[in-house]
N, C-alpha and C positions, 0 to 999 in steps of 0.2 A: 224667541228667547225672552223672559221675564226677568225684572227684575231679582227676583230671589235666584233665577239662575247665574246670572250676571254675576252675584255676591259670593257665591261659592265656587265661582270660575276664579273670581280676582282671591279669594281666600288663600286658594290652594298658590296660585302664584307668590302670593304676597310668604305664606310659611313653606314651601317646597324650595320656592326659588330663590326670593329674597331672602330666607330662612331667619322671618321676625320668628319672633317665639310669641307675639302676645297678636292675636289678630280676633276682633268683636263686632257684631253688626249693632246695626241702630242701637250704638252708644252713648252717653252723652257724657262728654271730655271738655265741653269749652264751659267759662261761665254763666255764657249767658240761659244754661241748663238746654240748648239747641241739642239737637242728636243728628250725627251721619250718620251716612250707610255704613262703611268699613271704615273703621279706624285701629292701626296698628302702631306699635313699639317695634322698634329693630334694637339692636345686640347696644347699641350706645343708647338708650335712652330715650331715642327722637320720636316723635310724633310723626303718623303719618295718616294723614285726612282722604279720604275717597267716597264721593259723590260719584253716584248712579244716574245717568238720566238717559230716559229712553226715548224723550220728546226733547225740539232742538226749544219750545215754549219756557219746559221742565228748566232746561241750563239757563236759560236768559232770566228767569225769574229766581232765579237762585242768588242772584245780585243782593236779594230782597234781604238774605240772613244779616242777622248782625256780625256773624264770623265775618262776614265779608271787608265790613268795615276793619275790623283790625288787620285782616292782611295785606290792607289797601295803604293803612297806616306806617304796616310794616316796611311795604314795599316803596311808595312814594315819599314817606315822611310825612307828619300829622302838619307841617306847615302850608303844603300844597295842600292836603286835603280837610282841610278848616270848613272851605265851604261848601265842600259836597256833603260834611258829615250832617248839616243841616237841610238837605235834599231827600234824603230818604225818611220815614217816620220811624219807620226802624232802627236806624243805622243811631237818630237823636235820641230815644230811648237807651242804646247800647254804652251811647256814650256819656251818658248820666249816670248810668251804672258802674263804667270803667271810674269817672273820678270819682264816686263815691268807696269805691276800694281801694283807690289809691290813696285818697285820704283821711277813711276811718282805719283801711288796714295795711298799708304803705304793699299794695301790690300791681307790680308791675305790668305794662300793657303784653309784655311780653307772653305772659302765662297762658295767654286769652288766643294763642296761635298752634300749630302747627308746624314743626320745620319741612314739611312737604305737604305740599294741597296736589288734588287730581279730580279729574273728570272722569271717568269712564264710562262713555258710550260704544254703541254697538255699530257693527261697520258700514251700516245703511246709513248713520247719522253722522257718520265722522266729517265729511267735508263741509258741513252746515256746521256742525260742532268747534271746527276748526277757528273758521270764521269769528264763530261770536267769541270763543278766548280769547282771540285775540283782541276783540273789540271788548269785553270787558273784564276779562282775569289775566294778567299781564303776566303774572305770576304763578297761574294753573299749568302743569303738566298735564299730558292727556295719554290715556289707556284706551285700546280697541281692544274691544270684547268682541272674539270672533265667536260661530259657532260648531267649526269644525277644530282640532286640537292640533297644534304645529309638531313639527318633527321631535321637537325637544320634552313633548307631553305636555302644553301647556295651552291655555286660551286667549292671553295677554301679548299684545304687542303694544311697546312704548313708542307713540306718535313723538310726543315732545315734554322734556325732561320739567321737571318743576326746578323755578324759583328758590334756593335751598335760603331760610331763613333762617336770623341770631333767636332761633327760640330757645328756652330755656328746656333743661334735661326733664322729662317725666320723672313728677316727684312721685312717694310712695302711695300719696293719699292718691292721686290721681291712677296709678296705674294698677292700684285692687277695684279703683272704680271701672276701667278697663275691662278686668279679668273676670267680674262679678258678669259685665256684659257678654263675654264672650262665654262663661258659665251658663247662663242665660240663654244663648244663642244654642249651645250643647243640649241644653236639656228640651227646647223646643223640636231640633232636628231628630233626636231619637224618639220622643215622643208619636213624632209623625211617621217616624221609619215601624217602630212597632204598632202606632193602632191605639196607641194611650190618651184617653183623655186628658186634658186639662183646663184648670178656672182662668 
């Protein structure tokens, strides 16, 4: 199982079952212009984040994104994490960035989140997977991607539920930015299903 299959396993889950209406691959929703794998809208507005990894290296270096740093922010509070934010060279960059829109354009760290983050590995990787959430996403839910389909038609089993955060509703500007991706994502798949080129 590859990634591209993993995304259209958790796709169908995420609008079949969850039944978001807005679901896009390698989109980019945060500010720091970063892109996930899946990223969806459910029926209130919420953001919902889903990283793919099929190496247990892949998850542990994913610490690296600067999304990381805000949800760290989110979750502990920016006073505990003052001195880590200066640990990563990433994370100092991200956070240069945050207060410079907070105070040229009074925006909140909030905007910069997710109200749900996830892992989704495949079931060779889960117990390795497990581990490192815990050790460094406190706040990660995690998704097993199997590769046979459960009773209920589905590929998804929830390990462990996400951290739900005070993030802010998907504004409008952000979620055409969404639907352009999952637009995007539509026209690649038939492309390849019929045999069509593209630049």
């Amino acid at each position: 199982m590859n990634a591209e299959q993993m995304k259209v396993k958790i796709a169908q889950y995420l609008r079949y079952k969850m039944q978001m209406p807005v679901v896009a691959f390698e989109s980019a929703c945060y500010g720091d212009n970063g892109q996930s794998d899946v990223l969806a809208i459910d029926t209130k507005r919420y953001l919902t984040d889903i990283e793919v990894k099929l190496r247990i290296v892949d998850l542990r270096s994913d610490i690296n994104k600067p999304k990381h740093l805000y949800l760290h922010i989110a979750y502990h509070g920016l006073e505990l994490m003052q001195e880590n934010i200066q640990s990563r060279k990433s994370w100092r960059r991200a956070w240069q960035w945050q207060e410079i829109q907070e105070k040229h354009h009074h925006r909140p760290l909030a905007v910069n989140h997710s109200r749900y983050f996830y892992f989704a590995v495949p079931s060779e990787l889960l117990n390795d997977a497990v581990k490192a959430v815990d050790s460094l996403y406190p706040y990660a839910g995690i998704y097993e991607v199997t590769e046979t389909m459960n009773y209920y038609g589905y590929y998804l089993k929830t390990i462990r539920k996400p951290y739900p955060f005070n993030a802010e509703r998907v504004s409008l500007k952000r979620g055409l930015n969404l639907v352009k991706g999952m637009s995007a994502t539509l026209v690649r798949v038939a492309a390849k299903a019929e045999g069509v080129r593209l630049l």
